[in-house]
C-alpha positions as CSV (number, residue, x, y, z in Angstrom):
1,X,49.3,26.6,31.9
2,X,47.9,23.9,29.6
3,X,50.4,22.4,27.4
4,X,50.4,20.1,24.3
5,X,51.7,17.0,24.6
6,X,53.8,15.1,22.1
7,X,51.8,12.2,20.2
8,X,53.1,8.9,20.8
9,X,55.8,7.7,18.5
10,X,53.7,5.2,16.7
11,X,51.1,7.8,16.2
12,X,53.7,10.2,15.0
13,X,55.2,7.3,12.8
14,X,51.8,6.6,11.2
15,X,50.9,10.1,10.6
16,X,54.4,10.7,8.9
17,X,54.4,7.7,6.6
18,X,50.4,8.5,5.3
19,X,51.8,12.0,4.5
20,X,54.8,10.5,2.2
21,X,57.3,11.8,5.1
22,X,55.1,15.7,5.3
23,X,53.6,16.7,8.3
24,X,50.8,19.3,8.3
25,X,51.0,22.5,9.9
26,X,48.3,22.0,11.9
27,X,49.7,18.5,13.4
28,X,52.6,20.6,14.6
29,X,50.5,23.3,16.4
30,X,48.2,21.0,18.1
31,X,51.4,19.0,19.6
32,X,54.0,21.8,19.9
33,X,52.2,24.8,20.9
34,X,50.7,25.2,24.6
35,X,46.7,25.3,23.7
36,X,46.8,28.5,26.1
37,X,49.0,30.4,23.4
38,X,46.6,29.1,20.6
39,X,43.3,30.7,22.2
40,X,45.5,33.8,22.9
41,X,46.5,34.2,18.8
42,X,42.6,32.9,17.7
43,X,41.7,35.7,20.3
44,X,43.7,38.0,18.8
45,X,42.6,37.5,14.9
46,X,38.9,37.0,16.3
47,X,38.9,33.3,15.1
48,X,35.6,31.6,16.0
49,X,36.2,28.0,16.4
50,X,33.8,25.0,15.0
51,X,32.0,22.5,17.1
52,X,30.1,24.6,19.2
53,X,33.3,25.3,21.2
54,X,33.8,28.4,23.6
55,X,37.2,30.4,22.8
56,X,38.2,29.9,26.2
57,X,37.2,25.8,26.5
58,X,38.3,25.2,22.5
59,X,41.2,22.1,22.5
60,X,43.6,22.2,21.0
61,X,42.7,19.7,17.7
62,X,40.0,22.3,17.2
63,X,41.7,26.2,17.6
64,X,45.2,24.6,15.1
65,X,43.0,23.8,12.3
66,X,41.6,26.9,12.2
67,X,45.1,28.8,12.9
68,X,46.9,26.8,10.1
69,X,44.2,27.6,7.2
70,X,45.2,31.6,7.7
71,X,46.8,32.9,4.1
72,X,47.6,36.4,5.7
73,X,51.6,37.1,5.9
74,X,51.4,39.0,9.3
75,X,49.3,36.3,10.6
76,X,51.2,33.3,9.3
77,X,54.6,35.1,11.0
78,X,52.4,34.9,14.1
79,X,51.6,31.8,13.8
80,X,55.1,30.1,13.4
81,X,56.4,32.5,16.3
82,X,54.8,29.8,17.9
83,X,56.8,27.4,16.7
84,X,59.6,28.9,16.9
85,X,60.0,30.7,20.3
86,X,62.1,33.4,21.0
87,X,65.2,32.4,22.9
88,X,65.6,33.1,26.7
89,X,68.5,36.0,28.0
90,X,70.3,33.5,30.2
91,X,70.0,30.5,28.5
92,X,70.4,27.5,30.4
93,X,73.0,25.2,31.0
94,X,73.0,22.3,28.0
95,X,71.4,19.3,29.5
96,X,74.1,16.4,29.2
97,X,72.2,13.9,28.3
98,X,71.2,13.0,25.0
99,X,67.3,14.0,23.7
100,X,65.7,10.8,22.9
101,X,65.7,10.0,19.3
102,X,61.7,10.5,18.7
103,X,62.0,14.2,20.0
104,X,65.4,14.4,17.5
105,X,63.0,13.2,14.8
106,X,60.4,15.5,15.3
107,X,62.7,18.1,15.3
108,X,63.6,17.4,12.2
109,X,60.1,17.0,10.7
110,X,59.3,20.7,12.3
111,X,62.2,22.5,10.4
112,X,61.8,20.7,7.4
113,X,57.8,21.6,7.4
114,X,58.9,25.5,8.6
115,X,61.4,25.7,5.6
116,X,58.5,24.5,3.3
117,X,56.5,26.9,4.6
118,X,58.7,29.7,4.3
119,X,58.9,28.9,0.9
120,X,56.1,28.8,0.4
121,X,55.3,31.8,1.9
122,X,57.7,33.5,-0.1
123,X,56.3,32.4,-3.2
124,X,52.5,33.7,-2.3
125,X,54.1,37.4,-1.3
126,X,56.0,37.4,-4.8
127,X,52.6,36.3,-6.6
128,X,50.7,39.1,-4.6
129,X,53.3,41.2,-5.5
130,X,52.8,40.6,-9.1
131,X,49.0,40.6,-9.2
132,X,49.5,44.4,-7.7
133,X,51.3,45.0,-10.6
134,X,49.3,43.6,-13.2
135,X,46.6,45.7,-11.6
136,X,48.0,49.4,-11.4
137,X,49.4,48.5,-15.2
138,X,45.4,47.7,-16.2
139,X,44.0,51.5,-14.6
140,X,47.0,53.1,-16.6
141,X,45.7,51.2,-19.7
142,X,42.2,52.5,-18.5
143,X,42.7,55.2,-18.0
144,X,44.6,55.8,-21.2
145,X,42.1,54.1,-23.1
146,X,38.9,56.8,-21.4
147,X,41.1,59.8,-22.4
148,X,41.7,58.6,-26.2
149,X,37.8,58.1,-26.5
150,X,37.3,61.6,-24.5
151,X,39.9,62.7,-27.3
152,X,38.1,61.0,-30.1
153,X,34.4,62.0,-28.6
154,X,35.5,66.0,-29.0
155,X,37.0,65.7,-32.3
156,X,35.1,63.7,-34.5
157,X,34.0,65.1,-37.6
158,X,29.9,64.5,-38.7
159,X,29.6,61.5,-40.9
160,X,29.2,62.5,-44.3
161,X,25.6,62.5,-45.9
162,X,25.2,59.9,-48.6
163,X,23.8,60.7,-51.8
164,X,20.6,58.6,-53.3
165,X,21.9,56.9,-56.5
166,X,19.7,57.5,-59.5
167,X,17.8,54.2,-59.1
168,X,16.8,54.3,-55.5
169,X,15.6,58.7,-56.2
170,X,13.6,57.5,-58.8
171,X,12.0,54.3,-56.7
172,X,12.0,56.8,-54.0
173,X,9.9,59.3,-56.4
174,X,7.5,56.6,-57.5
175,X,6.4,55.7,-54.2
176,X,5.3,59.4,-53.5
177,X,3.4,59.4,-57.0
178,X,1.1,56.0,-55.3
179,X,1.0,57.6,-51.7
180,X,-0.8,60.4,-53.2
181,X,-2.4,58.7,-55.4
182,X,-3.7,56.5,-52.5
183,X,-4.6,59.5,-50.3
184,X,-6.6,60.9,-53.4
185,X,-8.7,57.8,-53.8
186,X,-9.2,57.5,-50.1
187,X,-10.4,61.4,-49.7
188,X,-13.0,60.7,-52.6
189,X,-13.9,57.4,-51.2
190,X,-14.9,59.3,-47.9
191,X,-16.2,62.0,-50.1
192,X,-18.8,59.4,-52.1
193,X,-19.4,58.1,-48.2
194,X,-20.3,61.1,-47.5
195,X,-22.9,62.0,-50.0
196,X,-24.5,58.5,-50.1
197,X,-25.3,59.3,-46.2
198,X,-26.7,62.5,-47.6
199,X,-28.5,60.9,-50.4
200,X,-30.3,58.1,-48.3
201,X,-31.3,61.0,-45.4
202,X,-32.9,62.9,-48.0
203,X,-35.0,60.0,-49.8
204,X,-36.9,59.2,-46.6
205,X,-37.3,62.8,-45.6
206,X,-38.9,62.4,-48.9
207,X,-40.9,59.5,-48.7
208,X,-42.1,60.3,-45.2
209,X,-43.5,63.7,-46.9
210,X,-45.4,61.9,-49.8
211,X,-47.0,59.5,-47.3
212,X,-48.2,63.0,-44.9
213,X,-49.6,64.7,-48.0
214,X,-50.9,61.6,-49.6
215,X,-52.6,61.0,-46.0
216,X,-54.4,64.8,-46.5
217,X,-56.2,63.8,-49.9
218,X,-59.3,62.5,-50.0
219,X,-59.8,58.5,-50.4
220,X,-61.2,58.9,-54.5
221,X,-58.1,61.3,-55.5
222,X,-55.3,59.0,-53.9
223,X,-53.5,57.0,-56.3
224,X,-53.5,53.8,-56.6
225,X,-49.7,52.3,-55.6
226,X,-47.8,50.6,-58.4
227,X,-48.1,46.7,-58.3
228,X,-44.7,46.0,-56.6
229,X,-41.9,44.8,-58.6
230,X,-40.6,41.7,-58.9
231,X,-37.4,41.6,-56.5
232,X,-34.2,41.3,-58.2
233,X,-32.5,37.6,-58.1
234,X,-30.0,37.7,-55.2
235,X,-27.6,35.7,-56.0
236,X,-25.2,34.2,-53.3
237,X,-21.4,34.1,-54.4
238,X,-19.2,31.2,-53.8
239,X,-16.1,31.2,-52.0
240,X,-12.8,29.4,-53.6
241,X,-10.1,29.5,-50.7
242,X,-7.2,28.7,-52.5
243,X,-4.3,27.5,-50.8
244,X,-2.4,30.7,-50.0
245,X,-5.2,32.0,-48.0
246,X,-4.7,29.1,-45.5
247,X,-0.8,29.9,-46.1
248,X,-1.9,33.0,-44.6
249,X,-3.8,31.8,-41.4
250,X,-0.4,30.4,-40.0
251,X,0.4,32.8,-36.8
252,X,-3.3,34.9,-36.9
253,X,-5.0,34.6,-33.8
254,X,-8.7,32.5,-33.6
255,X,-10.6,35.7,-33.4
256,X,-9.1,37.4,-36.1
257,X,-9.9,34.4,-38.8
258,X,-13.2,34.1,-37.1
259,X,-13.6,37.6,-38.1
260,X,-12.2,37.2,-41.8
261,X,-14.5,34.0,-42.5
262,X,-17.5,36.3,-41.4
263,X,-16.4,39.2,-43.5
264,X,-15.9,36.7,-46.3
265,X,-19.9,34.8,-46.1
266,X,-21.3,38.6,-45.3
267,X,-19.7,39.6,-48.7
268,X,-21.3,36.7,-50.6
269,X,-24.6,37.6,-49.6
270,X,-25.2,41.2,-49.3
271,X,-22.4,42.2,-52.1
272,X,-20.3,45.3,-52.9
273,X,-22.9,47.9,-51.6
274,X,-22.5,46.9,-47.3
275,X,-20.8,50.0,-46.1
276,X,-18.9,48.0,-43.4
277,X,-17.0,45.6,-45.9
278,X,-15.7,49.0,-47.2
279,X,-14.7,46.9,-50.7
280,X,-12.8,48.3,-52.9
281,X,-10.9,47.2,-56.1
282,X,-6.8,47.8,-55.9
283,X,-5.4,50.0,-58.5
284,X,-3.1,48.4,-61.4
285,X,-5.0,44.7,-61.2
286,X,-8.2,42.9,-60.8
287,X,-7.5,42.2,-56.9
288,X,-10.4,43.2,-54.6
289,X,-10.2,43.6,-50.5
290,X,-12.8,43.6,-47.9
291,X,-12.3,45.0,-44.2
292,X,-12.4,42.0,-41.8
293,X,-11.7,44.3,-38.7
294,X,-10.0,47.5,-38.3
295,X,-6.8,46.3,-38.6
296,X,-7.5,43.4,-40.8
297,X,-8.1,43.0,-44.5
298,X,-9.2,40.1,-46.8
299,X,-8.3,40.3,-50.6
300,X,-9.9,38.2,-53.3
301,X,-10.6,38.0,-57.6
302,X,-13.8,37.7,-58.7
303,X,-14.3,35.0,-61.0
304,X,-16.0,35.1,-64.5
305,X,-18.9,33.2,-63.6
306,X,-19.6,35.7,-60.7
307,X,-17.9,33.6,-57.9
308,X,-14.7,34.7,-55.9
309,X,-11.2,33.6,-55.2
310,X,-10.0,33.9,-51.1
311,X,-6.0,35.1,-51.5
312,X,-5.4,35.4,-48.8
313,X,-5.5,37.9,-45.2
314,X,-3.2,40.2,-43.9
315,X,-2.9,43.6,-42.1
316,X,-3.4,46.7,-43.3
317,X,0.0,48.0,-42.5
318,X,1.2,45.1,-44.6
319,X,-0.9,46.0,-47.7
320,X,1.9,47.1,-49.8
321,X,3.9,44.1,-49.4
322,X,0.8,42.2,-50.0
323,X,-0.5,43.7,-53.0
324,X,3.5,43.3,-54.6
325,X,3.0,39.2,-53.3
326,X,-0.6,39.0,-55.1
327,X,0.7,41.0,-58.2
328,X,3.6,38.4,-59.0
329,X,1.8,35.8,-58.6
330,X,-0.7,36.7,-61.3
């Protein structure tokens, strides 16, 4: 069987004094313990050993590392049953002569280092010991803890309905009044929509009748056509963006001002009457808007000498808060 051998005493000397007079656990298995019983423990805990190293060809410097840096209990007792062999039934006779004083030394080291270690050991199990205990109190608080909220959960009462103070009914009141007031002048905008469809249909079913008829009599009994009145001056309206339209820009996508700038120009040249401006004047003050896109409206004043004022754009789901803005600001 392949047996450790003692370092040299210098060696052992050197390795004492760098560990201020400690000697590692793993310095005492490599030199104490036969490297056969090592593979046989590293065999037993399936221990794979570093270097590339077969179990069966590991040395000795290789399988103690690994067998020192084990924190189970039942494995550490293993491991300093190897230290610490069992002694024989017939022991035998005491050798008269005197051990040499390195081996005495040595001996000494290895119980002092075993005595550490037991202590050590000792303290870990009483640690583990506690942390148990913490745990199993931390469930029963849990678990306390899930059955007051189950508890709670069954047995709590609805919370009680809070009444509108007198202030916040009557706000509450006045904002139905202007939603139906709203709804109203948007069913008879869609109404007057309506019939001005109707009402341009009609004139050029009418006009396209005159002309047949008018085509039927002969050349002496047609009428003469009216001399053609002057057309009326079309008068382009200026734009004033003031600066809380360009307030307003900050955060708007390209497309979308691209769109408002367009809805503005298209305004000052064809006017109130292009259906797809949809322009209307806001009830309760003198601010006009103009639809941009679906989603997107532009309001404006018109000015005294026929010009208008750019506010500003904003959504249409913004349009109260907007109109409330505008309306302290006047």
């Amino acid at each position: 069987m392949a047996k450790s051998h003692p370092p040299p005493p210098r060696k052992l000397t050197e390795r004492v004094l760098a560990g201020a007079g400690q000697l590692p656990l793993a310095s005492l298995l490599e030199w104490l313990v036969p490297v056969a019983a090592l593979r046989g423990l590293a065999r037993r805990f399936g221990l794979t050993p570093k270097g590339g190293f077969r179990l069966e060809k590991a040395p000795a410097h290789v399988l103690a590392p690994l067998l020192a840096e084990l924190r189970d209990p039942e494995q550490l007792d293993a491991v300093f049953a190897l230290l610490v062999p069992e002694a024989p039934a017939n022991p035998p006779a005491p050798v008269a002569a005197e051990a040499p004083a390195e081996t005495l030394a040595l001996l000494a080291l290895r119980e002092a280092e075993l005595a550490r270690t037991h202590a050590d050991l000792a303290a870990a199990r009483e640690a583990a010991q506690r942390a148990r205990e913490r745990e199993a109190d931390l469930a029963r608080r849990l678990a306390a803890a899930e059955e007051d909220l189950a508890r709670g959960a069954q047995g709590a009462r609805p919370m009680p309905v809070l009444r509108a103070e007198p202030e916040t009914a009557a706000l509450a009141h006045r904002l139905h009044e202007l939603e139906a007031e709203r709804d109203g002048w948007q069913a008879a905008d869609a109404a007057l929509r309506r019939q001005l469809a109707h009402n341009q249909s009609r004139m050029r079913e009418l006009e396209q009748q005159a002309a047949e008829l008018e085509a039927l009599l002969p050349k002496g009994r047609r009428r003469r056509p009216p001399p053609p009145e002057p057309e009326p001056d079309r008068r382009f309206r200026v734009p004033y963006f003031e600066p809380s339209f360009y307030k307003s820009l900050v955060g708007k996508e390209r497309k979308a001002v691209e769109r408002a700038v367009q809805a503005v120009l298209l305004f000052c040249t064809e006017g109130h009457a292009y259906p797809g401006l949809e322009v209307k004047q806001l009830g309760g003050q003198d601010t006009w808007s103009l639809r941009a896109s679906l989603g997107l409206r532009v309001y404006f004043r018109q000015r005294d000498d026929g010009d208008i004022e750019v506010l500003e754009i904003a959504d249409r789901e913004d349009q109260h808060t907007t109109l409330r803005r505008l309306k302290e600001r006047q």
